[in-house]
Backbone as a ProteinNet text record, in pm:
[ID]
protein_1_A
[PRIMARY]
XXXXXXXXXXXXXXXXXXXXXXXXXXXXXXXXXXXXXXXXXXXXXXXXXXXXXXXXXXXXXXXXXXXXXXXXXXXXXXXXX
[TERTIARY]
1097.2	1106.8	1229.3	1352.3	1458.2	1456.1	1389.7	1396.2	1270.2	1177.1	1054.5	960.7	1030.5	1004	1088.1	1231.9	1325.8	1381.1	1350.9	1413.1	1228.3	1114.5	1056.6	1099	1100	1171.8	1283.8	1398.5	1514	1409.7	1335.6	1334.5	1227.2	1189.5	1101.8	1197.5	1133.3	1262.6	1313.1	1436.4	1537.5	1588.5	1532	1545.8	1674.8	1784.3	1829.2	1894.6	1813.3	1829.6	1708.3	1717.2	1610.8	1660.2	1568.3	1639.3	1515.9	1555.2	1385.8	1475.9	1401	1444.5	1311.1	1349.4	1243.6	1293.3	1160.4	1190.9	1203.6	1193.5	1161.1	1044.2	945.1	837.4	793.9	890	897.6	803.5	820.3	762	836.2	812	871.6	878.5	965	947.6	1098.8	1004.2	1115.4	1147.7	1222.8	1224.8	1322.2	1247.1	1286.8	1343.9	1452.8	1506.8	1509.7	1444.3	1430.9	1488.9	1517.8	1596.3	1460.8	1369.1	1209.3	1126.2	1043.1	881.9	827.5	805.7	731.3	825.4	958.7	1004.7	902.2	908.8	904.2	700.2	648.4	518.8	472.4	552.5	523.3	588.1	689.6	727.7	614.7	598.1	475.8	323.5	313.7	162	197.6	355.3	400.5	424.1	453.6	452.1	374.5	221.5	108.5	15	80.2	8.7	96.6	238.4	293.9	256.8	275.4	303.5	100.4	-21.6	-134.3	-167.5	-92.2	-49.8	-2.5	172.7	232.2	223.9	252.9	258.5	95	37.4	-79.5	-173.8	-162.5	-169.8	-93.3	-8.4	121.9	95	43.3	30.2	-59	-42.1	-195	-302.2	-254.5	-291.3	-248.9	-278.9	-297	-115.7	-48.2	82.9	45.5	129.1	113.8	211.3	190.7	251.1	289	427	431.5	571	565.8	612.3	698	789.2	824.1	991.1	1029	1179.7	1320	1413.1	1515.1	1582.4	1596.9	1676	1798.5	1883	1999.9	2077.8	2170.9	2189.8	2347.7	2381.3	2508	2558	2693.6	2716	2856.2	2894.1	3048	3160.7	3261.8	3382.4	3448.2	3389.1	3462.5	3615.2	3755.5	3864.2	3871.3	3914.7	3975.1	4105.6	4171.3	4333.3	4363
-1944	-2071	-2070.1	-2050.6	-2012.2	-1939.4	-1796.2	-1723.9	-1745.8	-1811	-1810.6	-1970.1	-2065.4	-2202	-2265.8	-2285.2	-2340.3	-2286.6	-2152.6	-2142.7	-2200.1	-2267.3	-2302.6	-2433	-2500.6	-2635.4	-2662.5	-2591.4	-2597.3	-2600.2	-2561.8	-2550.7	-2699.8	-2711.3	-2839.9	-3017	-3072.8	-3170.7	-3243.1	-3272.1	-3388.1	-3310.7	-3213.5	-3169.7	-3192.8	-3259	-3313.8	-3180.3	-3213.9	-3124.2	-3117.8	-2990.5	-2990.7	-2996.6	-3052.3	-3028.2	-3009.9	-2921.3	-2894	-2892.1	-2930	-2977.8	-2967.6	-3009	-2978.4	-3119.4	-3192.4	-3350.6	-3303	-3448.7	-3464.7	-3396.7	-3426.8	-3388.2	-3182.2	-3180.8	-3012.2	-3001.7	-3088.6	-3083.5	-3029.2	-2940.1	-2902.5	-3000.1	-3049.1	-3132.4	-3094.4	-3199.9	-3161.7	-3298.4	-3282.7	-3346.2	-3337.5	-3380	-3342.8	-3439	-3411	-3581.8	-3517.8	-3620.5	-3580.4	-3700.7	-3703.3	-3761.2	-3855.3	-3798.3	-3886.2	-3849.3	-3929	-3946.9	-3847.8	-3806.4	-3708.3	-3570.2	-3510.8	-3418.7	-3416.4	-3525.6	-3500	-3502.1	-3558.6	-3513.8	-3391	-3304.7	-3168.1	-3091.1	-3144.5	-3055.7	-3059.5	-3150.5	-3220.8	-3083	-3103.7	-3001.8	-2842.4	-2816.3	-2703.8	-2662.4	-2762.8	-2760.8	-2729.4	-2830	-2759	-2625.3	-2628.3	-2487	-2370.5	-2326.4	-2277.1	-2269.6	-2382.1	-2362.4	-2300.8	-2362.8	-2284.8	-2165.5	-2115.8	-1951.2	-1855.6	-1953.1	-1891.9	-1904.9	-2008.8	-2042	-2120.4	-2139.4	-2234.5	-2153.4	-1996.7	-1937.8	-2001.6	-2053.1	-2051.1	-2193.3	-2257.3	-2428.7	-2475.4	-2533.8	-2555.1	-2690.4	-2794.4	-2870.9	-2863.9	-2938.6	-2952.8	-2996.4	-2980.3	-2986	-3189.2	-3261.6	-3424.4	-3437.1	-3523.4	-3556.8	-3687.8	-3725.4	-3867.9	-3902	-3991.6	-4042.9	-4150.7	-4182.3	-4288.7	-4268.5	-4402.2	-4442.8	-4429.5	-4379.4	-4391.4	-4511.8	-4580.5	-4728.7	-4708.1	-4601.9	-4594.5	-4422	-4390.3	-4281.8	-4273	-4180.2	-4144.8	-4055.9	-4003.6	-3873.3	-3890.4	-3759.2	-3742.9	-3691.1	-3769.2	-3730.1	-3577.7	-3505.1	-3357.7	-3341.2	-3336.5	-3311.9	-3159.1	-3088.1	-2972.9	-2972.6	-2908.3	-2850.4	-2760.3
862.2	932.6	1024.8	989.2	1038.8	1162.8	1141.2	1245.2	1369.7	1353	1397.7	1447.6	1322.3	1408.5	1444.2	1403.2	1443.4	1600.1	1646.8	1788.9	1881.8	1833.5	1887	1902.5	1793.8	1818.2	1924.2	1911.6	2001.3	2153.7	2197.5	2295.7	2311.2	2247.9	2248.4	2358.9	2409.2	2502.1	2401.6	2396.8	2342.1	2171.1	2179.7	2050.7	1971.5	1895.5	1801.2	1700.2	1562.4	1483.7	1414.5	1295.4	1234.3	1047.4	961.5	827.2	730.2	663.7	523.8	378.1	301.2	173.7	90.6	-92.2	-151.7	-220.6	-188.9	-281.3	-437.9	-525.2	-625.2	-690.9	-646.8	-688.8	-681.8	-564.6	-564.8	-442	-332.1	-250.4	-128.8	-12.8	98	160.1	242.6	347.1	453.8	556	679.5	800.9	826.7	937.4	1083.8	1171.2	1279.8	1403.7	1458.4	1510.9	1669.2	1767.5	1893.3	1952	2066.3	2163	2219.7	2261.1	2309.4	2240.2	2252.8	2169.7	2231.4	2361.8	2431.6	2330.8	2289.4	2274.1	2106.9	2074.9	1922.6	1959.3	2002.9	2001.4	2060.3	2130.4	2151.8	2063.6	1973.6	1856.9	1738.6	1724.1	1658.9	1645.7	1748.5	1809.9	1750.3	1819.3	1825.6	1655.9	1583.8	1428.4	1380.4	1385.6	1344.5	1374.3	1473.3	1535.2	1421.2	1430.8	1365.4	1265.8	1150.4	1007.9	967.9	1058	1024	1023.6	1135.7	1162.4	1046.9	1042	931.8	819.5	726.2	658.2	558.4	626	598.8	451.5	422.1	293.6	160.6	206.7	123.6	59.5	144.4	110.1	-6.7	-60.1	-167.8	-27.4	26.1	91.5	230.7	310.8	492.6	490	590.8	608.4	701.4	651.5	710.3	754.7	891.1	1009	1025.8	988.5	1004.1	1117.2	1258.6	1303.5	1285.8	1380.8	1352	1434.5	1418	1543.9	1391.8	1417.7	1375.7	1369.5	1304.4	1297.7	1268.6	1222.2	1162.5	1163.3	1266.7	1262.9	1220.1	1098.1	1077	1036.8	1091.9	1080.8	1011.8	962.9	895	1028.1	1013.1	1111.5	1066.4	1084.3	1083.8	1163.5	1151.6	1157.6	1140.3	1269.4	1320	1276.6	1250.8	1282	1318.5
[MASK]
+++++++++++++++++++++++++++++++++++++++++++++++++++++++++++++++++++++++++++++++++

C-alpha cells in the first residue's frame, strides 16, 4: 500500500494526507483527507480500481466507500529546536 497506492494518491488534486488503521473489530480501514471533492472523488475511483487489482484476494468482502465534509480539523504544535 505504501509503496504502490499511496504515491497514486499524492498525485490525486488537493491531496491532504492519507491514514490506515485496524479498528476494533479487526477491521482495515482508511482514510483519506483532500482539499476538494473533485480530488477526493478521483482518489475515490483511483482506490477502487487499485485495492481490486491488488489487494481484492486478500479481502473476505467488497472494500466500502464512504464520503463526506470534515467539520473539525486538528493538529499537534510540533516545536523545533
Amino acid at each position: 500500500v505504501n509503496e504502490g497506492f499511496v504515491p497514486i494518491l499524492r498525485r490525486a488534486m488537493g491531496f491532504v494526507n492519507y491514514n490506515i488503521f485496524v479498528d476494533e473489530k479487526g477491521y482495515i480501514c482508511s482514510v483519506s483527507t483532500f482539499t476538494t471533492r473533485a480530488g477526493m472523488e478521483e482518489a475515490n475511483l483511483m482506490a477502487l480500481d487499485w485495492v481490486e487489482e491488488h489487494l481484492r484476494p486478500l479481502l473476505p468482502h467488497p472494500p466500502e466507500v464512504y464520503e463526506g465534509e470534515s467539520l473539525l480539523e486538528s493538529t499537534a504544535t510540533v516545536f523545533r529546536y
